[in-house]
C-alpha positions as CSV (number, residue, x, y, z in Angstrom):
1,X,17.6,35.8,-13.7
2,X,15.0,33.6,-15.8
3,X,12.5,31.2,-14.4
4,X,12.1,27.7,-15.9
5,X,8.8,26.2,-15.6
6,X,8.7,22.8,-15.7
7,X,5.6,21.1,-17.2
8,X,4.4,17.5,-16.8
9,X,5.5,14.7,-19.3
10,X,2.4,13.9,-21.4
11,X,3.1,10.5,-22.5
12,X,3.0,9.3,-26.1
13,X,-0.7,8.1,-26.9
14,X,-0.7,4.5,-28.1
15,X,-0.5,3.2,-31.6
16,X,-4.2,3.5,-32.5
17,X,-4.0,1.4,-35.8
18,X,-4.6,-1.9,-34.1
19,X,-7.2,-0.5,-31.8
20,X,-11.3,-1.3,-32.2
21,X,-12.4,2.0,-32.5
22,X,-9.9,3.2,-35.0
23,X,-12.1,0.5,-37.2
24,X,-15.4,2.4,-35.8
25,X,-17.2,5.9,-36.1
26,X,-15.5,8.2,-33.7
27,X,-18.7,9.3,-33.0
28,X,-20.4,6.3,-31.4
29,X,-17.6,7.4,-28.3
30,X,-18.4,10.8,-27.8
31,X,-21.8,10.4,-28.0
32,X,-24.6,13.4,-28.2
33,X,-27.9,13.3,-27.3
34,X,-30.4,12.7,-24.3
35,X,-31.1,10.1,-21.9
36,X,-31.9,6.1,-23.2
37,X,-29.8,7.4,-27.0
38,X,-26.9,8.3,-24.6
39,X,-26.8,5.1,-22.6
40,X,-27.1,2.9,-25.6
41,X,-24.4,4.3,-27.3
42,X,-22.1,4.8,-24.1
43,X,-22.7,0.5,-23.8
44,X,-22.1,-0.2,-27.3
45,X,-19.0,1.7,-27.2
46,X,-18.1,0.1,-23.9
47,X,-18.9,-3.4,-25.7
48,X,-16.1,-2.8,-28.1
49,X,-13.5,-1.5,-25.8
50,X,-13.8,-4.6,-23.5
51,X,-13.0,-6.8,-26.8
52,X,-9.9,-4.0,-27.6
53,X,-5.9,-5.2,-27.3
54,X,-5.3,-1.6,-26.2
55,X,-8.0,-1.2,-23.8
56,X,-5.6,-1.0,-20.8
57,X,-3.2,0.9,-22.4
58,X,-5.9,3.4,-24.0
59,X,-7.2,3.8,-20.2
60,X,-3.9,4.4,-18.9
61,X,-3.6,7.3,-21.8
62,X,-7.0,8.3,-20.8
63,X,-6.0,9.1,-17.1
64,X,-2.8,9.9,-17.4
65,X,-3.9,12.9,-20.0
66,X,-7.0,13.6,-17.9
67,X,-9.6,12.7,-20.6
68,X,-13.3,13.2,-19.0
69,X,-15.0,13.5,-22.4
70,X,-16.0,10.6,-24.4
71,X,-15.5,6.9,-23.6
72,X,-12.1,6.0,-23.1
73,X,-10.4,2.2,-22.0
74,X,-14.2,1.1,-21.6
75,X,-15.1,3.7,-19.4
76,X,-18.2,6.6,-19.3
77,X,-17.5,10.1,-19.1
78,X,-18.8,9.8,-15.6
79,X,-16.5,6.7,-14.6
80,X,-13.5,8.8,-15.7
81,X,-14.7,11.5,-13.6
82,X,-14.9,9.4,-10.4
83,X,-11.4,7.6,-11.2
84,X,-9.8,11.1,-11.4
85,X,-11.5,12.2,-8.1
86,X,-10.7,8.7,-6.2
87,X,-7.1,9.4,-7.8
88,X,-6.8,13.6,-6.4
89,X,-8.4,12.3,-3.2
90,X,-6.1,9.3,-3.1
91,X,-2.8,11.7,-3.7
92,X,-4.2,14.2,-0.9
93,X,-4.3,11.5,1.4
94,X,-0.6,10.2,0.7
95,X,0.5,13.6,0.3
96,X,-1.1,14.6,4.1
97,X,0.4,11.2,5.5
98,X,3.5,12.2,4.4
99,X,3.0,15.3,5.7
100,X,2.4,13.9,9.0
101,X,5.1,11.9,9.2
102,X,7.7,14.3,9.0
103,X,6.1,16.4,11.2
104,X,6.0,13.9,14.0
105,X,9.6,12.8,12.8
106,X,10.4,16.6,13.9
């Protein structure tokens, strides 16, 4: 008897070639350093992403994939963090509702 494990669908990442920071250094979102040279580049990256044609689409990726690192659809590392919590949180809550329900259905 063999087990199939089925994985989730990673969807295809968008066509870059049209996007802002394909025209950019890569570098300017996944930024290194400390403090003010962190927060300058994080906003300048965020600038340019608000301006983007994919910027929905590349945040949508972003999640989707669970990309924490670097700035992605014109969010911070730490904004992507938050979305995925509100998102687990959000899925617990449906999940336990759901839950609920049947067992009162019962």
């Amino acid at each position: 008897m063999t087990t199939t494990t089925r994985r989730p669908t990673i969807p295809a990442a968008p066509d870059w070639t049209s996007a802002l920071c394909a025209q950019t250094d890569p570098d300017l979102f996944f930024p290194e350093g400390h403090g003010q040279q962190i927060v300058q580049a994080v906003n300048q990256a965020k600038k340019l992403c608000a301006d983007c044609p994919l910027r929905s689409g590349c945040l949508e990726w972003a999640v989707t994939t669970g990309q924490t690192i670097g700035v992605w659809g014109g969010l911070s590392e730490q904004e992507l963090r938050n979305l995925h919590r509100r998102q687990i949180l959000a899925s617990r809550n449906t999940t336990n509702a759901h839950e609920a329900t049947a067992v009162n259905a019962a």
